[in-house]
N, C-alpha and C positions, 0 to 999 in steps of 0.2 A: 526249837527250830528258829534261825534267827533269820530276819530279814532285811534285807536293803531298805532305807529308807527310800520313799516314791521318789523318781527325778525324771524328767525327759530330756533326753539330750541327742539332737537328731544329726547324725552321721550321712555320709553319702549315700548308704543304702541299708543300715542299720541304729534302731534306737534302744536305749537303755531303760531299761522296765524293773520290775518288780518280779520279783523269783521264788523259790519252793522250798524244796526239803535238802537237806543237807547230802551230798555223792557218799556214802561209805560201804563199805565190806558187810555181805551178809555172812552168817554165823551157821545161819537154821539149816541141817542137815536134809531136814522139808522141803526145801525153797530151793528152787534156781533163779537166782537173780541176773539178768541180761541188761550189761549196761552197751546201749546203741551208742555210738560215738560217727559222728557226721564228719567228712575230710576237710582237710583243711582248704586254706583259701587260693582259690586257681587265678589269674589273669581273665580267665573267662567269665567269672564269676563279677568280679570287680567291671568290666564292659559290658557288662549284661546278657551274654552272650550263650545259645543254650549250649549245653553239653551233650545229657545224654548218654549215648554209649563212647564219644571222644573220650581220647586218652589226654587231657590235661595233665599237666604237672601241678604241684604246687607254686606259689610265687614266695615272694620273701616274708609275708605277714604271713601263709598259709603256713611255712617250715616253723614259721616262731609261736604259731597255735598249738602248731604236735607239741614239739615241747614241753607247751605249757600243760597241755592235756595230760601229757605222758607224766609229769610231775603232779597233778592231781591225782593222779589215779596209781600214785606211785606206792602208796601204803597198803593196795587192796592185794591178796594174795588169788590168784587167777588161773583156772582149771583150763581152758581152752579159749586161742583168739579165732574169730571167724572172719573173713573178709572180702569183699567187691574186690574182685583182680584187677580193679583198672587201678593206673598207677598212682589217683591221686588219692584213692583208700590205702594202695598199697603202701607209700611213704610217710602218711599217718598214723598206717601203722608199727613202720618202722622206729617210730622215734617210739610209741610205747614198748613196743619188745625191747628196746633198750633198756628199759630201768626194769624189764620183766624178762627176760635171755633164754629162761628155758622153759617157758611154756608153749604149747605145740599151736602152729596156726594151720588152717586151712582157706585155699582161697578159693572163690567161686563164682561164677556169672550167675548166678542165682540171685545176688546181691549187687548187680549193677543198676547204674542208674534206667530210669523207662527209655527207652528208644523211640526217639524223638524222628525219625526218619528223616525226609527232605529236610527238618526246621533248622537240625541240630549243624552247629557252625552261626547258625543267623544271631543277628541280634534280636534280642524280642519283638522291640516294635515292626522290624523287617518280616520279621516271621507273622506277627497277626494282620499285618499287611499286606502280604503275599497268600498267606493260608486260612487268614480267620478267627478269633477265637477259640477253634478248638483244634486249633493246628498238631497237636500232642497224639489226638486219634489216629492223624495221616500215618504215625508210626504204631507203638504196639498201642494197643485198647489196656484201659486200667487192670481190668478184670483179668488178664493176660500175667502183666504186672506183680498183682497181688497173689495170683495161683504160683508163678513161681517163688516166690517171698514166701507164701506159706510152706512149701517142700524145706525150705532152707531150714524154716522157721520150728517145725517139727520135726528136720535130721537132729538141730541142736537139743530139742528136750529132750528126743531117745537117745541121743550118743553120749548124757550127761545125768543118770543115774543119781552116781554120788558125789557129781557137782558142786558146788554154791554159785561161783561167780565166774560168767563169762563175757568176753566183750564182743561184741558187733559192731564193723566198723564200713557202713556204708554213704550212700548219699541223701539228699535233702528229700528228694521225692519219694523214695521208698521209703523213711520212716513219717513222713505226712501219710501214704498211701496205708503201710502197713497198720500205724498205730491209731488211725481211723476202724480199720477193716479188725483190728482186735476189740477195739470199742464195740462196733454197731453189730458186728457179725459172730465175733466169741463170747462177749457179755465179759469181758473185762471192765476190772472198775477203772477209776476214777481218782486218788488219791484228793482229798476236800481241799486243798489248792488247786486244783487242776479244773478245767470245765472242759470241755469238749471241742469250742473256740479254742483252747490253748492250743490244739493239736492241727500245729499248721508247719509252713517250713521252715524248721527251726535253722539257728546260725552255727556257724563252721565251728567244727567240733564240739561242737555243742555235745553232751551226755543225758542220753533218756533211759531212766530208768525203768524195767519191769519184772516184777517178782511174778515168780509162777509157782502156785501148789501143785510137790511131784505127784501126789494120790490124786487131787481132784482133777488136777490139771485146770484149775482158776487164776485168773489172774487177776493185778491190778498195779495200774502205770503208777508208779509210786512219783513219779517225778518227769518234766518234760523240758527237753531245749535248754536245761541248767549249763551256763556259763561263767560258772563262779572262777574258775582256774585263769578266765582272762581277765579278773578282774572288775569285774561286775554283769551285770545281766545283759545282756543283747539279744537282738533280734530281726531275721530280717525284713527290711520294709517293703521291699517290693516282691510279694506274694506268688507272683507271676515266674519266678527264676525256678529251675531244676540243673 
């Protein structure tokens, strides 16, 4: 497994780090492998601006992540795409069914971002200005969130048999929310690159990996927030964005 040598190099709202295991094609007729892919880059994202259940677009750096994504992930042969219907999953995911054309997707509000109520439109600091630090609960509660992320997250291991490799292609909070709540709650592991700090909100299109045993139904994150396709590692810096 080869790695980046350490470097910091701090960007407007993202630095470059130190990274995991290499993205590839599972084999094991055993394993469902679920690679999560995070959308690309919005104009809102970049002003700090929350989202939420807004239907963003991509901006011009966000079209040229799908891209690049959709070209990482071009060599993996793929059973089913799953995706958040807002539009800026849905055009992320566009550019991967391009170099993938006949595999079947589905899309779902199951997979959107948390609903940020009043906040969403503000900018953050306006919103913990006006609302608080916990301004996120005035919309749905986490718990909320994670139960329907889990429905999703259990139609894809029953509708995938005899699967290997599917992609998930949602937002930054649901895979902070979710692959927390796989951690503490299903007893998933840990791949020994990864600690439990690592599992925060990862960058625009970012690919997280997780394998799951189809008999035990075990799993473990083999890999998190891998950004190898743009080029080296990123991440975002202010913690605080959805």
């Amino acid at each position: 497994m080869a790695r980046l040598k350490k470097s910091v190099i701090f960007f407007d709202f993202f630095h470059q780090t130190e990274m995991t295991v290499e993205i590839k094609e599972n084999i094991d007729n055993n394993v469902l492998r679920v690679f999560i892919v995070r959308h690309g880059q919005t104009d809102h994202n970049v002003k700090k601006i929350i989202q939420g259940h807004l239907d963003a677009h991509l901006n011009d750096t966000g079209r040229v992540q799908a891209k690049q994504v959709a070209n990482g992930l071009s060599k993996i042969t793929f059973d089913e795409f799953v995706s958040s219907d807002l539009v800026r999953c849905r055009h992320t995911l566009e550019a991967i069914q391009a170099v993938h054309p006949n595999v079947p997707v589905r899309y779902t509000v199951n997979l959107r971002e948390r609903n940020m109520g009043h906040a969403e439109g503000l900018p953050i600091q306006e919103a913990i200005l006006k609302y608080g630090e916990d301004f996120r609960n005035l919309g749905e509660h986490s718990t909320k969130l994670q139960a329907r992320i889990e429905v999703e997250w259990n139609r894809i291991l029953k509708e995938n048999p005899n699967g290997k490799n599917v992609i998930v292609c949602t937002h930054g909070g649901v895979i902070t929310s979710f692959t927390n709540f796989l951690y503490d709650k299903r007893n998933y592991k840990l791949h020994e690159n990864i600690t439990k700090h690592d599992l925060r909100v990862p960058f625009n299109t970012s690919v997280t990996v997780v394998d799951i045993d189809k008999e035990t139904k075990a799993g473990i994150i083999q890999t998190f927030g891998n950004t190898d396709h743009l080029g080296g590692q990123f991440e975002v810096q202010d913690q605080r964005l959805r």
